[in-house]
N, C-alpha and C positions, 0 to 999 in steps of 0.2 A: 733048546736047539733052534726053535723059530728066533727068539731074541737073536742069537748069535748071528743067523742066516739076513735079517733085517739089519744089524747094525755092518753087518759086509755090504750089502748093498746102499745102505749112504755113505760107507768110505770111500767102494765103489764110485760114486754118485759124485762125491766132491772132489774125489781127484780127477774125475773126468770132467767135469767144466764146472767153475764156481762165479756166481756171479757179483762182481765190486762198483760200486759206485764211487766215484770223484769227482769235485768243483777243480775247477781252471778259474781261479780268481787273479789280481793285478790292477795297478793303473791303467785307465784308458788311455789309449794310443801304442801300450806295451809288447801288442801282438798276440793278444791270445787265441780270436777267431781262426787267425793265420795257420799257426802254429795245431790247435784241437782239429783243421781242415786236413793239416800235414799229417797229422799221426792216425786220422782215419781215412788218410786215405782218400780226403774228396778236399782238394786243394781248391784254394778262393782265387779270385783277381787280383789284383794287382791295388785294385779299389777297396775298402771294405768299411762298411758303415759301422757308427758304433753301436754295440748291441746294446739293446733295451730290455732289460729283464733277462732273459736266458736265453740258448739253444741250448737242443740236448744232440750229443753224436756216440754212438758206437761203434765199438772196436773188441776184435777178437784176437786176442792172441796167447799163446801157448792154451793153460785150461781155466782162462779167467773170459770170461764174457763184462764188458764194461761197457757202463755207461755213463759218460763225462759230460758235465753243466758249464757251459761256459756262461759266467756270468758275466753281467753288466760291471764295469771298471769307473763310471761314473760318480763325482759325490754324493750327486740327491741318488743314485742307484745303489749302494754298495750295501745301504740298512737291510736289504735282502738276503745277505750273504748266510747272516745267522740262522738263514729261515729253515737251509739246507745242509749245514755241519752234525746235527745228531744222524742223519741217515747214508753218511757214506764213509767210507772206508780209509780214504787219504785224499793230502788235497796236493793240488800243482798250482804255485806262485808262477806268477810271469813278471820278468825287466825288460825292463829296454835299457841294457847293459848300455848304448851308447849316449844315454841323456842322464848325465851325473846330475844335471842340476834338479832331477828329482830323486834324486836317491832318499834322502832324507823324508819325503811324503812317502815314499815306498816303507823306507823304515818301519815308520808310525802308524803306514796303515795296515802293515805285515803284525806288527810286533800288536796291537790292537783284535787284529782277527785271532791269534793263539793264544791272549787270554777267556776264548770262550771258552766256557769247562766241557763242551762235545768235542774242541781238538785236542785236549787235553791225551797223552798216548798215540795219538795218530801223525802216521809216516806223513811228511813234508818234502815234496821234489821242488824244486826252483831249481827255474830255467832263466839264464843269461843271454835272453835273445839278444838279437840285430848284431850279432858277431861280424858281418857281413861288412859294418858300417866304421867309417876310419874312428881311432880312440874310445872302442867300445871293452868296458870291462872286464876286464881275466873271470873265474868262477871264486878265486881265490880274493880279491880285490872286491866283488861286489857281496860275500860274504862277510868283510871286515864293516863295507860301508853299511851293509844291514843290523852289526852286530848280531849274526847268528849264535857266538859260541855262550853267550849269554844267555841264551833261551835256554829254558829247564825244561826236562821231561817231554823234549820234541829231538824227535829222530828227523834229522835231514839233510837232504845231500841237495849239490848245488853244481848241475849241469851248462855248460856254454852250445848255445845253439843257436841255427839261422833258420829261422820257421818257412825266408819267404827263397823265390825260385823251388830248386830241384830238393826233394827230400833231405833231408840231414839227418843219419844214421843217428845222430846224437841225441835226438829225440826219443827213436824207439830205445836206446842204449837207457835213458832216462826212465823212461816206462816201466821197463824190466827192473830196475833197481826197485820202484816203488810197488809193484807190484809183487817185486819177492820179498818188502819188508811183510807189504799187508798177509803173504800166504805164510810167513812164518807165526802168524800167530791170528791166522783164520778163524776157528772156531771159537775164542774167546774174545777176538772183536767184531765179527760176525753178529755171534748174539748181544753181546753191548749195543750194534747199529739196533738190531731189530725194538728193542727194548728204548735205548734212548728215543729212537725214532717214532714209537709207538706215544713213549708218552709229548712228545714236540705234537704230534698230529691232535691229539687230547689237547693240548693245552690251545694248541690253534684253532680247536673247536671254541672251548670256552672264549677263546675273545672275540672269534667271530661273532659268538651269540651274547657276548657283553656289547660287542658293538653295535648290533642289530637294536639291541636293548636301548642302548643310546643315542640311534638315529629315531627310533622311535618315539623314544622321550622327546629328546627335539622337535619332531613333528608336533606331537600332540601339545609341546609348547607354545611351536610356534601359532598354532590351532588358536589357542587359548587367547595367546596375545591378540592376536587379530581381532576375536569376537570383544575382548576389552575395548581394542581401540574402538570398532566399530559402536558399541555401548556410548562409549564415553563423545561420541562423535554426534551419534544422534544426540543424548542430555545436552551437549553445546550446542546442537542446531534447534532442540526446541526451546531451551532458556535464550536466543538468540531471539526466536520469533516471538516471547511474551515479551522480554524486554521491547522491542518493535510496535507491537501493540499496546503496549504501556503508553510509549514518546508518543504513537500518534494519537492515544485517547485524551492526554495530556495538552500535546499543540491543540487538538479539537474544540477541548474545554476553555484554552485562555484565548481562541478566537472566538468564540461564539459570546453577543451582548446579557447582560444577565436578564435573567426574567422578569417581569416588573408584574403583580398582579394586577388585575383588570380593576378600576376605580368603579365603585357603582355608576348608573347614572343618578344624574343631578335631579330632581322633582323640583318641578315650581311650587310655591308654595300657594297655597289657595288663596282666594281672595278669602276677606274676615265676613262671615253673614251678617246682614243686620236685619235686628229686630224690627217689624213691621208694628209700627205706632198706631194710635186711633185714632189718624188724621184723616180726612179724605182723600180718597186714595188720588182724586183727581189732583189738589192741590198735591201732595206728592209726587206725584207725575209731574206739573207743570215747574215742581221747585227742582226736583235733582231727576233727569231722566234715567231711569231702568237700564244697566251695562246690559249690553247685548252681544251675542258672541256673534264674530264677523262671519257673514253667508252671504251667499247671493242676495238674498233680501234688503241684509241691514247696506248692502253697499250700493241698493235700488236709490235706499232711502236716504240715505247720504246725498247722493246724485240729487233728488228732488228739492231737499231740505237745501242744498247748496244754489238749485234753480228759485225754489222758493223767495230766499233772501235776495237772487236779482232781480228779483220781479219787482220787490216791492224797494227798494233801492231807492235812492234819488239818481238819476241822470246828473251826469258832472256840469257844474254852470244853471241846477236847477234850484228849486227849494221846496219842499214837500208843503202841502198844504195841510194844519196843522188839523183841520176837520174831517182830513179824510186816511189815519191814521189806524192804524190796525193792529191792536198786538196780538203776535201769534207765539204760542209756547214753539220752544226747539222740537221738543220730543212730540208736539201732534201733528207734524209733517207727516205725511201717510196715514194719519190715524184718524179719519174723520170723526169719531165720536166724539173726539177731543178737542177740537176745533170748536173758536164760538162762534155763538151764533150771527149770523150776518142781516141784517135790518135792509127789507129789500126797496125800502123806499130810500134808504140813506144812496148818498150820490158815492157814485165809482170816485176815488180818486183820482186827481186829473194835478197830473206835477204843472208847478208853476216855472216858468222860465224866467230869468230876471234879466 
């Protein structure tokens, strides 16, 4: 009885208000902002920048509570789209029914998003905005140019609508169809969101934390690199400085004269001794005088030996008288012992003049 009483109250529960998620995906400049402004209700200007990343809006009507993603329409933006198809319910395409010359990019970028395997089963509303504008697409016409009826296993209807000015009923009319595809078959895609969604949020864990992994590797690489270069920077700057020290120990060596060793000095060599004979010594003396080493003395005696000899001289223009004649040895200048004897009666010599 409780089971019974519990499973009435989530019948209860779901028929009174269920909640659906949707992306508003399309080319940029298509009017989606406009258009997701229009249908909740909080209409934009007339101005509207393009959106980056997403807005989210809510909308309540009949017993569905929704909340629609208007994504970014952008090239480098659109890789986002996939981020958010396992977790909602159905999506709404937007045109700019009046710019044929992109139809075919709309194509390709329509026909691209429904091979992800998350819209695989889920309802598809495309809207043929800018009705508004002269030569803009029938619903029928920009379904041929998309090639819809070629799409397998996508349920989708293809609304004309004018997102900008006053409301266009065609929008909510739009709404209602896709929100009574998704309530026909609630509970079996319902739990497929929760489940696909569950494991998309898992797996966006894992690359987050792959990528963490791999910013981090990069650091700690780039770490690495740096401490090499700087390594390798120093071993260049001090193989830099020995090479330096090398050239100038080098220049040093081939300027400087080479050494020459110091010559002894030179020694005189002695005079040769001679044997003292057993002559008298005096005649010895008076034959070869005794070397004397030069002093004060021997250069007294030099000085006298030199006056000596003018003394007894002849005067120029005279003639020595031959009686009065005197030899004196060299060497007994100074040395009276050595001198002869002098006879004091003999007459002084007296030069003769001629």
């Amino acid at each position: 009885m409780f089971t019974l009483a519990r499973n009435l109250v989530n019948y209860l529960r779901e028929k009174s208000e269920k909640r659906c998620r949707l992306i508003c995906v399309g080319l940029d400049g298509a009017g989606k902002t406009t258009l997701v402004g229009a249908a909740s209700n909080e209409p934009v200007g007339d101005t509207v920048a393009p959106t980056m990343g997403f807005q989210k809006a809510s909308v309540t009507t009949g017993r569905f509570h929704v909340d629609v993603y208007d994504l970014g329409g952008g090239k480098r933006i659109r890789g986002i789209w996939k981020e958010y198809t396992a977790e909602v319910h159905g999506t709404v395409f937007v045109v700019d029914a009046a710019n044929k010359d992109r139809f075919d990019e709309a194509r390709e970028v329509l026909h691209a998003t429904l091979k992800d395997d998350y819209m695989s089963g889920k309802p598809l509303l495309i809207f043929a905005n800018k009705q508004d504008l002269e030569g803009a697409a029938s619903s029928a016409a920009l379904a041929e140019a998309l090639k819809l009826p070629s799409v397998a296993d996508v349920r989708f209807h293809v609304v004309e609508c004018s997102a900008k000015g006053a409301t266009d009923p065609n929008i909510a009319q739009g709404l209602k169809w896709l929100l009574g595809a998704v309530e026909s078959d609630f509970r079996k895609l319902n739990k497929r969101v929760e489940v696909e969604g569950a494991a998309m949020r898992e797996r966006q864990e894992r690359e987050k934390e792959e990528r963490r992994k791999r910013a981090a590797a990069a650091r700690e690489e780039r770490r690495r690199q740096r401490e090499r270069e700087a390594a390798e920077a120093e071993a260049e700057m001090a193989k830099s400085a020995t090479s330096t020290v090398a050239v100038e120990s080098t220049a040093d060596t081939a300027a400087s004269p080479p050494k020459v060793a110091a010559s002894p000095p030179k020694v005189a060599p002695s005079p040769p001794k001679v044997a003292a004979s057993p002559q008298n010594e005096k005649e010895l003396l008076a034959v070869t005088p005794a070397p004397r080493a030069v002093t004060e003395a021997s250069k007294e005696e030099e000085v006298v030996e030199e006056t000596g000899k003018a003394m007894f001289a002849p005067l120029p223009g005279t003639v020595a008288s031959p009686t009065a004649s005197v030899e004196i040895s060299p060497g007994a200048l100074g040395r009276p012992e050595l001198l002869p004897p002098l006879n004091a009666n003999a007459p002084s010599p007296t030069p003769t003049y001629v």
